[in-house]
C-alpha positions in Angstrom: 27.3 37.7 -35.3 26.1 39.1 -31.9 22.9 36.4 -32.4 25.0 33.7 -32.5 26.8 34.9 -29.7 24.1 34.6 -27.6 23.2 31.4 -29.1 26.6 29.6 -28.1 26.0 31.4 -24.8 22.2 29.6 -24.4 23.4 26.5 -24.9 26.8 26.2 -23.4 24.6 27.8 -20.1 22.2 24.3 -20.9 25.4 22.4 -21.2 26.1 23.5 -17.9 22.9 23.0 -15.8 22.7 19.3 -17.6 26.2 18.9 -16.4 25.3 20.2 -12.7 22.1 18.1 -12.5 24.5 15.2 -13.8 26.8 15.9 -11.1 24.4 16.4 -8.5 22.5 13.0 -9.4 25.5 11.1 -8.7 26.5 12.6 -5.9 23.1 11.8 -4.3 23.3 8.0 -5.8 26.9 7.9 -4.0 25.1 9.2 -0.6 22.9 6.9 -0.8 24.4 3.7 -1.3 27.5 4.8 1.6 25.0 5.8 3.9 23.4 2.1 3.1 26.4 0.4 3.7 27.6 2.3 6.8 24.0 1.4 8.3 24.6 -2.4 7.5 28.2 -2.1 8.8 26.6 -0.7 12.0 24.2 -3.2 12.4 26.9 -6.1 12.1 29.0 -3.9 14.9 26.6 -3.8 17.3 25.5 -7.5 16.5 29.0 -8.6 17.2 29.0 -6.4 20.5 25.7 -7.5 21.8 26.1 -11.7 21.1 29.3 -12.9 19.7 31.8 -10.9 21.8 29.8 -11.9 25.0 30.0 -15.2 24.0 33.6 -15.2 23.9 34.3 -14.4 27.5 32.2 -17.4 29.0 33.6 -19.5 26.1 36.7 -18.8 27.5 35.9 -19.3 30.8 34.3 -22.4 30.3 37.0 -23.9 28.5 39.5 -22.9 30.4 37.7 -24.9 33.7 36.8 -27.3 31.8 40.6 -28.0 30.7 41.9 -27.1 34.1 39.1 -30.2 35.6 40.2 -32.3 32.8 37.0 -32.8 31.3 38.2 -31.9 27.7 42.1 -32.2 26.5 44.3 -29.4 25.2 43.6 -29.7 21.9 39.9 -28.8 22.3 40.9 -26.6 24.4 43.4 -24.7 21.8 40.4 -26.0 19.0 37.5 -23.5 21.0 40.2 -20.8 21.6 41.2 -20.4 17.8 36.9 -20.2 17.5 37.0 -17.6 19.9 39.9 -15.8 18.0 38.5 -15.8 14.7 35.4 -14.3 16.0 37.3 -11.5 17.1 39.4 -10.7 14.2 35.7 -10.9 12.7 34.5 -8.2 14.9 37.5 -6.3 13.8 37.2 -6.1 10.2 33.4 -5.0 10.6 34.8 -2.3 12.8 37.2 -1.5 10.1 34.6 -1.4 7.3 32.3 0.3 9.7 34.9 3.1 10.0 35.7 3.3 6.6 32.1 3.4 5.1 31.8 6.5 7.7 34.6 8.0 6.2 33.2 7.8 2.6 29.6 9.4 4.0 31.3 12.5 6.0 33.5 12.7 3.3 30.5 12.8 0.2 28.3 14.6 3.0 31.6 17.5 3.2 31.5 17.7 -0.6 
């Protein structure tokens, strides 16, 4: 009876480790792919800061002179503004998904 005991006891101690290295796997597949996408999510941050968002100020700008000189009409006036809007709600959501993909990696990394 005792034999057997020990038996159970070998294998449910197997069970166990295979469970742990299971565990551990995962958790190391799940690191990897967040810290992936929170490196992409940077990159498309800083790409926005560095071209798009500078852009929008002297779109701005330009437009505005440009309607105040009469040299385009309000409509592609309001037409280059909404551009220059949806570029920044752009920027937004990456911030957004930049700071939620950080989230996920301190959180895995504080598991």
């Amino acid at each position: 009876y005792l034999k057997e005991k020990i038996k159970a006891s070998k294998i449910n101690e197997m069970i166990a480790e295979n469970s742990l290295k299971i565990e551990q796997e995962s958790l190391n597949n799940q690191l990897l792919v967040s810290y992936t996408q929170q490196k992409a999510n940077s990159k498309i941050v800083i790409d926005y800061e560095n071209l798009a968002l500078k852009n929008v100020d002297k779109i701005n700008e330009v437009a505005l002179k440009q309607l105040n000189n009469g040299e385009i009409n309000y409509l592609d006036f309001v037409q280059l503004t909404n551009q220059n809007i949806n570029i920044q709600l752009n920027y937004f959501d990456a911030v957004k998904l930049l700071n939620e993909s950080t989230i996920q990696l301190n959180y895995l990394l504080n598991k």
